[in-house]
Kinemage of the C-alpha trace (Angstrom):
@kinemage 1
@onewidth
@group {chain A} dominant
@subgroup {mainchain}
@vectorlist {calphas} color= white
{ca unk a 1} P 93.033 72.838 97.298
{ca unk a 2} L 91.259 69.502 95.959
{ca unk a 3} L 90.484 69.628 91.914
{ca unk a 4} L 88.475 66.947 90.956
{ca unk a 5} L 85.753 66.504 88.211
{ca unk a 6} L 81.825 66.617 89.560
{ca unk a 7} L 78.926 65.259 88.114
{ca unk a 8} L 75.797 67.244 88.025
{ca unk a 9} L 72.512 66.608 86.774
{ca unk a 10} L 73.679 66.371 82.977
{ca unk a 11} L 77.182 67.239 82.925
{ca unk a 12} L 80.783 67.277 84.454
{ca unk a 13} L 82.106 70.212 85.763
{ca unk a 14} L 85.790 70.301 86.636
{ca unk a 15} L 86.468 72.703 89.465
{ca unk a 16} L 88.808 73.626 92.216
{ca unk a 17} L 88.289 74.550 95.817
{ca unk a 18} L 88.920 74.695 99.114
{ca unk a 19} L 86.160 75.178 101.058
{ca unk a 20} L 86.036 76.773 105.497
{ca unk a 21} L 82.466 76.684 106.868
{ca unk a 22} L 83.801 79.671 108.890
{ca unk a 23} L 85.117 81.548 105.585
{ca unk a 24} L 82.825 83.209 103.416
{ca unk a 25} L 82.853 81.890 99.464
{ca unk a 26} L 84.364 83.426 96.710
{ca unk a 27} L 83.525 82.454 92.951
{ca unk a 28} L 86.010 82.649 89.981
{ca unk a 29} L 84.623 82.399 86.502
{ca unk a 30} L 86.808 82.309 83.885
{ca unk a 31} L 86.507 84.059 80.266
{ca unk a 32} L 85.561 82.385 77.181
{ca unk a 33} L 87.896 80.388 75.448
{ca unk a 34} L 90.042 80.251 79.330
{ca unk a 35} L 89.886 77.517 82.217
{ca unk a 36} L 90.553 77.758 85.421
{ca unk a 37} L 94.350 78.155 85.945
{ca unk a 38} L 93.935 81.546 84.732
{ca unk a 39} L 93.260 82.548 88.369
{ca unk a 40} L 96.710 80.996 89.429
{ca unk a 41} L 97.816 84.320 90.381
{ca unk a 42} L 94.543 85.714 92.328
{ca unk a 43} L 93.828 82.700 94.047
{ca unk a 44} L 96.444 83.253 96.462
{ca unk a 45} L 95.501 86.471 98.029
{ca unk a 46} L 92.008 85.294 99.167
{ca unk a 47} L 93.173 81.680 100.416
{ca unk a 48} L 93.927 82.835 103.807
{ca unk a 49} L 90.161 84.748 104.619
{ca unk a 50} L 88.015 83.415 101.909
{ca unk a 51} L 86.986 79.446 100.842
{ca unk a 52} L 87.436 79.430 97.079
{ca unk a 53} L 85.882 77.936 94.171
{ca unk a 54} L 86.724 77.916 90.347
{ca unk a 55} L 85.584 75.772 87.845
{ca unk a 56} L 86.026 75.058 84.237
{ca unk a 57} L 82.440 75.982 82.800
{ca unk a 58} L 80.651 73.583 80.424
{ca unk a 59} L 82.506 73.535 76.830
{ca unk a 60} L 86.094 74.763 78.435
{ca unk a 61} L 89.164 73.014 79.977
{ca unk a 62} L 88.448 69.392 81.731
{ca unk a 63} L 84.972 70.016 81.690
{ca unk a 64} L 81.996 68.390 79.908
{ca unk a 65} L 81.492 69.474 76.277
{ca unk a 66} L 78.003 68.559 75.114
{ca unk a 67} L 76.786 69.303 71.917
{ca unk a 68} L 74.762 72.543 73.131
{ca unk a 69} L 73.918 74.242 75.883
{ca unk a 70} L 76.029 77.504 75.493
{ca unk a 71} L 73.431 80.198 76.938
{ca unk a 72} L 75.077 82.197 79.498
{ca unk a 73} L 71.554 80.515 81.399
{ca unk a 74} L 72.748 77.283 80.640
{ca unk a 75} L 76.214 77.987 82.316
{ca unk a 76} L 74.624 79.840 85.437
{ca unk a 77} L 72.561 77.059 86.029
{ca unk a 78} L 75.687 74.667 86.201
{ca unk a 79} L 76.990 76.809 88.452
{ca unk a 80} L 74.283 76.989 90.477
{ca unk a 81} L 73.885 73.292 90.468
{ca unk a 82} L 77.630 72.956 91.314
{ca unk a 83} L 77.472 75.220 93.979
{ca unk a 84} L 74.570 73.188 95.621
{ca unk a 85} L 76.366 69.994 95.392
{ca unk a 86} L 79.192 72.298 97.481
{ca unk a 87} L 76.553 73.385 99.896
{ca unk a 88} L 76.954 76.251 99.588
{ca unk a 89} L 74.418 79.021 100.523
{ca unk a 90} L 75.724 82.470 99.088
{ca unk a 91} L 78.572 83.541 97.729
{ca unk a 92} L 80.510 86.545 96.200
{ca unk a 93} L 81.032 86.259 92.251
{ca unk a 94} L 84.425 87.452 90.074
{ca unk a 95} L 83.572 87.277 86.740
{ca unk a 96} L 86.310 87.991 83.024
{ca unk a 97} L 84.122 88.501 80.653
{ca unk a 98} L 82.076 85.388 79.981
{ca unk a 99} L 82.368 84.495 83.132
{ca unk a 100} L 81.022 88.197 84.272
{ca unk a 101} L 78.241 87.150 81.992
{ca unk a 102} L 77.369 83.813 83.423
{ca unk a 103} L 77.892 85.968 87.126
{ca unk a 104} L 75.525 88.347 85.886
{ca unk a 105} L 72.954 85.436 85.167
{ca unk a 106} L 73.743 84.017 88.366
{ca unk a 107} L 72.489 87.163 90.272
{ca unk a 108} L 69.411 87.458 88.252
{ca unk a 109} L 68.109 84.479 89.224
{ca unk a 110} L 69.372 83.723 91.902
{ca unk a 111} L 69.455 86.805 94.108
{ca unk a 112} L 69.532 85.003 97.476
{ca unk a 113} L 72.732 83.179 96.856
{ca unk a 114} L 75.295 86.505 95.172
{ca unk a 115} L 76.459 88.287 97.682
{ca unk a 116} L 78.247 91.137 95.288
{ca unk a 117} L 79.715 90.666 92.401
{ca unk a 118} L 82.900 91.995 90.183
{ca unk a 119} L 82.194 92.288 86.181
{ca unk a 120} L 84.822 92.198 84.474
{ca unk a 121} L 82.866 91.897 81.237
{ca unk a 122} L 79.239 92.303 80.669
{ca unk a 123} L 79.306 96.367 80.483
{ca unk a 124} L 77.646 95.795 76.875
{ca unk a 125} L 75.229 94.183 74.586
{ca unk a 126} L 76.539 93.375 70.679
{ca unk a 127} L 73.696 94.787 69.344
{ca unk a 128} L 71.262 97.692 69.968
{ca unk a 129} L 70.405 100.265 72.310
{ca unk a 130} L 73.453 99.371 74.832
{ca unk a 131} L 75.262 97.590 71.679
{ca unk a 132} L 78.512 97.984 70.007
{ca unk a 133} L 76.542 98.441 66.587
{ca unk a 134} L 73.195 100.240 66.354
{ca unk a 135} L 70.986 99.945 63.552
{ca unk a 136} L 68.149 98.917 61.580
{ca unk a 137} L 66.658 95.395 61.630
{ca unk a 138} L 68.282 94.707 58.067
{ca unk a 139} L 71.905 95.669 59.100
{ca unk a 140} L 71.932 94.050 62.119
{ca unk a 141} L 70.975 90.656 60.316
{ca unk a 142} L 73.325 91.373 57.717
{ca unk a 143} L 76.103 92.222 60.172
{ca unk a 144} L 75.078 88.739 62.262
{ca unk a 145} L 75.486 87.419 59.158
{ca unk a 146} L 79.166 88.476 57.682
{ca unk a 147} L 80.036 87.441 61.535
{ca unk a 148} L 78.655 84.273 61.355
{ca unk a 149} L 80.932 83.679 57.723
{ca unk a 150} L 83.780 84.446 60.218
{ca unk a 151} L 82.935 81.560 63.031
{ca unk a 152} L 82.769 78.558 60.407
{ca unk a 153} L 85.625 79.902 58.648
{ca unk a 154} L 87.442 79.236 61.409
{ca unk a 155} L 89.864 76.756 61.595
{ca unk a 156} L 90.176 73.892 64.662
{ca unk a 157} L 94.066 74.006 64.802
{ca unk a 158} L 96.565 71.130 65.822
{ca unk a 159} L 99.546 70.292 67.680
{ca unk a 160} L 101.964 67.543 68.034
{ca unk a 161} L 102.469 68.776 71.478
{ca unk a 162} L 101.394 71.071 74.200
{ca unk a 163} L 105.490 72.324 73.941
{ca unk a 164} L 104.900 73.275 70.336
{ca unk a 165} L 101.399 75.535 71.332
{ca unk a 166} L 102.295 76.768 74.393
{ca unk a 167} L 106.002 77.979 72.595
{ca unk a 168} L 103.637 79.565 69.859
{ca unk a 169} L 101.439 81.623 71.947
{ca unk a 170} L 105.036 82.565 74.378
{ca unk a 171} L 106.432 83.881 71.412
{ca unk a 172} L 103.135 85.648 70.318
{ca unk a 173} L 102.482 87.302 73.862
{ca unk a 174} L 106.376 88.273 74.020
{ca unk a 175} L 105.993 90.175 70.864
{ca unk a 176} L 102.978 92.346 72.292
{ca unk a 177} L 105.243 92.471 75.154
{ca unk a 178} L 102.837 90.873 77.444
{ca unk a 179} L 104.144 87.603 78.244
{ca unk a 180} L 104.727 86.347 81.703
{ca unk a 181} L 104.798 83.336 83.796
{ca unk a 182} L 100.968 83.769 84.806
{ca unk a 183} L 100.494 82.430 81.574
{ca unk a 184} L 101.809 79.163 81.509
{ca unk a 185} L 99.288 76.643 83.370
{ca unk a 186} L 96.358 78.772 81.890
{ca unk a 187} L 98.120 77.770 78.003
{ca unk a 188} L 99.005 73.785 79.303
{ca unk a 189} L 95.511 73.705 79.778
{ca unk a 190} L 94.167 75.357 76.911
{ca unk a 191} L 94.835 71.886 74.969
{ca unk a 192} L 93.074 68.830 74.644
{ca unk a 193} L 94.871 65.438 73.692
{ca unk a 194} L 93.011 63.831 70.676
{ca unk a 195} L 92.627 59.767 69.626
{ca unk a 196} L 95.883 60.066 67.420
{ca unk a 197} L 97.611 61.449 70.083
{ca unk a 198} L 97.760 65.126 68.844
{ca unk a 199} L 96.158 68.095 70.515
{ca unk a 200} L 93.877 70.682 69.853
{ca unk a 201} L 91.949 73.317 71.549
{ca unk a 202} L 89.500 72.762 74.905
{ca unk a 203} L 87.205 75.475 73.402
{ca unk a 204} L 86.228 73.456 70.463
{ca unk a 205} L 84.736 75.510 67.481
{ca unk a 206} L 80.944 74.456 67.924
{ca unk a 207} L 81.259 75.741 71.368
{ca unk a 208} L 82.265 79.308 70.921
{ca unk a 209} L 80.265 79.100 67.488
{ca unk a 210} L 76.718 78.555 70.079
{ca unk a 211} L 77.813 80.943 72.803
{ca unk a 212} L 78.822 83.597 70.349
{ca unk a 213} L 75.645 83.201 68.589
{ca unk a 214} L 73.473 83.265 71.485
{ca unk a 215} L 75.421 86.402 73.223
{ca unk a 216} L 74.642 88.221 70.069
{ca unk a 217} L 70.867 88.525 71.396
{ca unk a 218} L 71.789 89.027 75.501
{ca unk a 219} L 70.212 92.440 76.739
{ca unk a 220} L 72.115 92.409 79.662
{ca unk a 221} L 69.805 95.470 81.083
{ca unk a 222} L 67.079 93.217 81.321
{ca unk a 223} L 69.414 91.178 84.225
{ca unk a 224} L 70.689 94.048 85.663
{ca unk a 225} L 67.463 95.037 86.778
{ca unk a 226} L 66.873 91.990 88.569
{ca unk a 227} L 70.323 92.265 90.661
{ca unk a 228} L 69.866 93.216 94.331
{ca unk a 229} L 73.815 92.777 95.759
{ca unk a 230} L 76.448 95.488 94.637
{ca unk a 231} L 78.699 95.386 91.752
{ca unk a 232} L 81.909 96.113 91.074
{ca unk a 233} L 82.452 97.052 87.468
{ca unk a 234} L 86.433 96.474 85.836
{ca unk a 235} L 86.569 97.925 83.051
{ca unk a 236} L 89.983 97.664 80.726
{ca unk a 237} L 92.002 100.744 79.478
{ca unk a 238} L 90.440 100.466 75.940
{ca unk a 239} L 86.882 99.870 77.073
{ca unk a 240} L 87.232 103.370 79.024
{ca unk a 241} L 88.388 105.133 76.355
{ca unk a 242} L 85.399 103.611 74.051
{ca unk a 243} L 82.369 106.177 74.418
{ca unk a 244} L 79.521 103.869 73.194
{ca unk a 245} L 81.147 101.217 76.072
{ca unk a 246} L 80.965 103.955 78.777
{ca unk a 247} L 77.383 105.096 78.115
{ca unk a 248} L 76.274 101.648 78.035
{ca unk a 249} L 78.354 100.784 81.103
{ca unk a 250} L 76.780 103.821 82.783
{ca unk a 251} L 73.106 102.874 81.809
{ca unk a 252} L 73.486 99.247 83.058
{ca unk a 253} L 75.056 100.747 86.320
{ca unk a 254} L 71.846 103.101 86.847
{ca unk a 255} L 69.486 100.063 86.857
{ca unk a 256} L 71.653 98.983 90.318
{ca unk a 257} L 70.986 99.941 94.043
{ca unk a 258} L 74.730 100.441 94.368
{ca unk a 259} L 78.010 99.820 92.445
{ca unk a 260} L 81.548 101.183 91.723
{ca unk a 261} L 83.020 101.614 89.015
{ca unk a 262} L 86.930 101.152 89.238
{ca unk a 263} L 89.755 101.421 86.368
{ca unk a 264} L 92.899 99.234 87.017
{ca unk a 265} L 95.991 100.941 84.854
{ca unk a 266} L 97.113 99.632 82.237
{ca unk a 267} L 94.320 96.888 82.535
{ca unk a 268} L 93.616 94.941 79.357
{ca unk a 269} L 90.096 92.994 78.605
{ca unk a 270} L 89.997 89.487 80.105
{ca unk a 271} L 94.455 89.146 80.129
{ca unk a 272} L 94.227 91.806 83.596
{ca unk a 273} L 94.126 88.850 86.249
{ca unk a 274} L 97.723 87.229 84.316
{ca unk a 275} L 98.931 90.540 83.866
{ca unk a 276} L 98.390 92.443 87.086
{ca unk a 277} L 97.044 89.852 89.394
{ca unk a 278} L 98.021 91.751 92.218
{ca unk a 279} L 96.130 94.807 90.979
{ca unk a 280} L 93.114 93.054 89.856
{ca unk a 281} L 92.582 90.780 92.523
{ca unk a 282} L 92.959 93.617 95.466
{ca unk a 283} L 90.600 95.442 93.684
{ca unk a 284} L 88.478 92.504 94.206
{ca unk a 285} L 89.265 91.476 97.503
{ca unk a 286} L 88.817 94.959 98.894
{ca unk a 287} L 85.143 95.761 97.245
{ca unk a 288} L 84.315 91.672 98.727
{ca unk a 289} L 85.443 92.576 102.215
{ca unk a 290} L 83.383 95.861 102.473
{ca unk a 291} L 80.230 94.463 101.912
{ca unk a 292} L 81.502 90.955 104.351
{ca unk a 293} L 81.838 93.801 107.113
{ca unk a 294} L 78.564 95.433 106.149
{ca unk a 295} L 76.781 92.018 106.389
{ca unk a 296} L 78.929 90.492 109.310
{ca unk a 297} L 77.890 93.636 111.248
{ca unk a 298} L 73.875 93.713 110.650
């Protein structure tokens, strides 16, 4: 597969791919705060039938970071800028949850090009009808506002090297008892090597500050009503067992010709394609293929 850096209209985009003008396309977009290699593991069970594509969206790994821009919009449209330097004509779309997001936007607006996609993410708003939290004007200022306390309280950590992060976070995941090897090149490139010589984070606090702020306002029903190709929805053992997730999961799913809805075990938010790549990707790979017989055979 060739990685290189592209430049688009107004901004780099790293990506990987190999691309077959006899294989149909298939589009990884990685979560927020993740970059590429966290497909490491998937990747490899499509290679043989599929051309591949995954990039590091605007604001995340060895992409560009520009001051703003953050929209889930924003990001589509790099993609779908990207994926017309590519030439490529339509594609099917995996999406963890950002990148379901950006996936989501992709479809919407570009109907034509998505042949079906997987969400992984984007089975609720923050706010509102479909929201997490529900109430009056007042409270949901006042709520945006203790969380927006939280994002500049943040702090923009540093490390001497990638060793000394990467150790952290091993350590960290082998106490949940989630570690594994998947995990590696996705944490190596997590980092970002600074003028001194130290590193810090990719996903820089302005940038997850923006998206956050702007995802607080996304009604993703009004997208889902503009989707025409299936979707596959992923949802993770905790989002199941959340009621308020499953009704609004359910109510974005109703707005769709068709969909599935499948539940990997054990599955957690965003982590499932490290943890059970196997699991996760299949589950991908066999929704793609049904609909790349359908169309193959029309």
């Amino acid at each position: 597969m060739i990685e290189e850096i592209i430049q688009l209209d107004n901004i780099e985009i790293n990506v990987r791919y190999a691309l077959d003008p006899h294989k149909p396309v298939v589009l990884f977009i990685h979560f927020s705060g993740g970059n590429l290699n966290m497909w490491d593991a998937v990747i490899p069970q499509f290679e043989q039938e599929y051309s591949i594509i995954a990039p590091d969206v605007r604001g995340h790994g060895k992409s560009g970071k520009p001051l703003t821009g953050y929209h889930i919009d924003d990001m589509a449209n790099d993609i779908y800028l990207l994926l017309q330097r590519l030439n490529v004509e339509q594609c099917h779309v995996v999406g963890s949850s950002m990148g379901a997001e950006i996936g989501l936007s992709l479809a919407a607006s570009h109907p034509e090009l998505v042949r079906s996609l997987i969400c992984e993410g984007a089975m609720y708003n923050e706010f509102g009808e479909y929201g997490l939290f529900n109430g009056t004007g007042e409270e949901i200022q006042r709520r945006k506002e203790e969380e927006q306390t939280r994002l500049a309280e943040r702090v923009e950590r540093v490390f001497k090297t990638k060793e000394e992060y990467v150790e952290e976070e091993r350590a960290e995941l082998t106490q949940e008892g989630l570690w594994n090897d998947n995990f590696l090149a996705f944490l190596e490139n997590s980092l970002q090597q600074l003028p001194d010589g130290n590193f810090t984070y990719c996903f820089l606090n302005r940038v997850r500050t923006e998206y956050v702020q702007k995802y607080w306002d996304l009604k993703f029903e009004q997208y889902y009503k503009k989707v025409q190709c299936p979707v596959l929805f992923l949802p993770s053992d905790e989002e199941w067992a959340d009621e308020k997730i499953r009704s609004s999961l359910h109510s974005f799913a109703s707005l769709l010709d068709e969909y599935e809805i499948e539940r990997i075990e054990n599955s957690i938010h965003a982590y499932v394609w490290m943890l059970l790549p196997t699991a996760a990707g299949q589950a991908a790979k066999r929704f793609i293929s049904k609909y790349e017989i359908v169309k193959e055979g029309n």
